[in-house]
Each structure stands twice: as C-alpha cells, then as structure tokens.
C-alpha positions as CSV (number, residue, x, y, z in Angstrom):
1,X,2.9,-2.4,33.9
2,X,1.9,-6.0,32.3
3,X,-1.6,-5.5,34.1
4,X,-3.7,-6.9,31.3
5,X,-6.8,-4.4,33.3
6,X,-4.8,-1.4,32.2
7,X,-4.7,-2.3,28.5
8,X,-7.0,-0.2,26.5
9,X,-8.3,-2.3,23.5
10,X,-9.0,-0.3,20.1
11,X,-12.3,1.0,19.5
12,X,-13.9,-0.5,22.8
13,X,-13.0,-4.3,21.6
14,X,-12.9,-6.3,18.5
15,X,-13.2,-9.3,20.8
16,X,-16.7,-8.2,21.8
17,X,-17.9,-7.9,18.4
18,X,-19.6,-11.8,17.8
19,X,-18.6,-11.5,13.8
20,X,-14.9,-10.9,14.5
21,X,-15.4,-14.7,16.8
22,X,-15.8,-16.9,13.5
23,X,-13.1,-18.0,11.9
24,X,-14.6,-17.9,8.5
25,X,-15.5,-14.4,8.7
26,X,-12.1,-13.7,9.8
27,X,-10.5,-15.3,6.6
28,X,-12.9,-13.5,4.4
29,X,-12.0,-10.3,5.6
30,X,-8.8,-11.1,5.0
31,X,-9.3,-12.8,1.6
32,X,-11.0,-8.9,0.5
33,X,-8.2,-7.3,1.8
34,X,-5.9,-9.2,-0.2
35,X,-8.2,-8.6,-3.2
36,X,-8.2,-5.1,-2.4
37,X,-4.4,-4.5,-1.5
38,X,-3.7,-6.4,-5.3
39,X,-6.0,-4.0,-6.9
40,X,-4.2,-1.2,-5.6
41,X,-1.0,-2.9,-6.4
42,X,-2.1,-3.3,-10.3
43,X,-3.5,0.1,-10.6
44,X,0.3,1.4,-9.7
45,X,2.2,-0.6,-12.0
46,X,-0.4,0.6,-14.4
47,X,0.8,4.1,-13.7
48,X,3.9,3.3,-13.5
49,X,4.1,1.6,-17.4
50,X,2.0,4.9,-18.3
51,X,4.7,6.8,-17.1
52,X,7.8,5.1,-18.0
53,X,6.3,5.5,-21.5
54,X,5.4,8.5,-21.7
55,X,8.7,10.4,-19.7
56,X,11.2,7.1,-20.0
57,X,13.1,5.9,-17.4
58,X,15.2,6.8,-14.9
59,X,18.3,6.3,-16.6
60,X,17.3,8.3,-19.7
61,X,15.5,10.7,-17.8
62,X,18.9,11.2,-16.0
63,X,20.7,11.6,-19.2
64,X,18.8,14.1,-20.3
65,X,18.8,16.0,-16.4
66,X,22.7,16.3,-16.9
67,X,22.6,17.1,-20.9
68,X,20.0,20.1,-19.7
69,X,22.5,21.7,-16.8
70,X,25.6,21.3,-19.5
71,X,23.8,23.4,-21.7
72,X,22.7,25.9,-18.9
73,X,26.8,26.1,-17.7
C-alpha cells in the first residue's frame, strides 16, 4: 500500500509543470495568496463593523430576542 507507483498525483503532476520547480515562483505564489487571503479577511471585518452598526451586537441583539418573546407570552 506505500507503493509510491500507485499514488495518483493531482491534476497529472505539479512536479511536471517547470514553473512550479523555481523557488521564487513558488514564494510568489504564495506571497499573492497571502495578499489575497488578507483581502478577503478585510472585506469581512468590513462587513462585520457594517453590521454590528447597523443591527448591534450580540449581546444587545440578545436582549432585545428575549424582551420580543416576553412580550409575545
């Protein structure tokens, strides 16, 4: 089972591929995708702060959850 002939590597081979064999062009792609995952990651908290301000938090928006089925008892 630790045949290394049976192992089916992901879309026919990275390893083949002669840009994937420099290191440079390795830690670029890795520096984008750190650029990219941070984007992402600021967009969020963006909506997030849009949220929190517009709705509150979770604490108040818990208070006012339990005031709501008071009223409806």
């Amino acid at each position: 089972m630790n045949d290394r002939s049976t192992i089916i590597e992901p879309h026919g081979g990275y390893r083949s591929l002669k840009a994937y064999q420099t290191a440079e062009v390795a830690a670029n792609t890795l520096i984008c995708l750190v650029h990219q995952a941070n984007y992402l990651l600021d967009q969020l908290l963006r909506q997030l702060d849009q949220q929190f301000l517009e709705k509150g938090g979770f604490t108040e928006r818990l208070y006012h959850s339990r005031k709501k089925a008071r009223r409806n008892f």
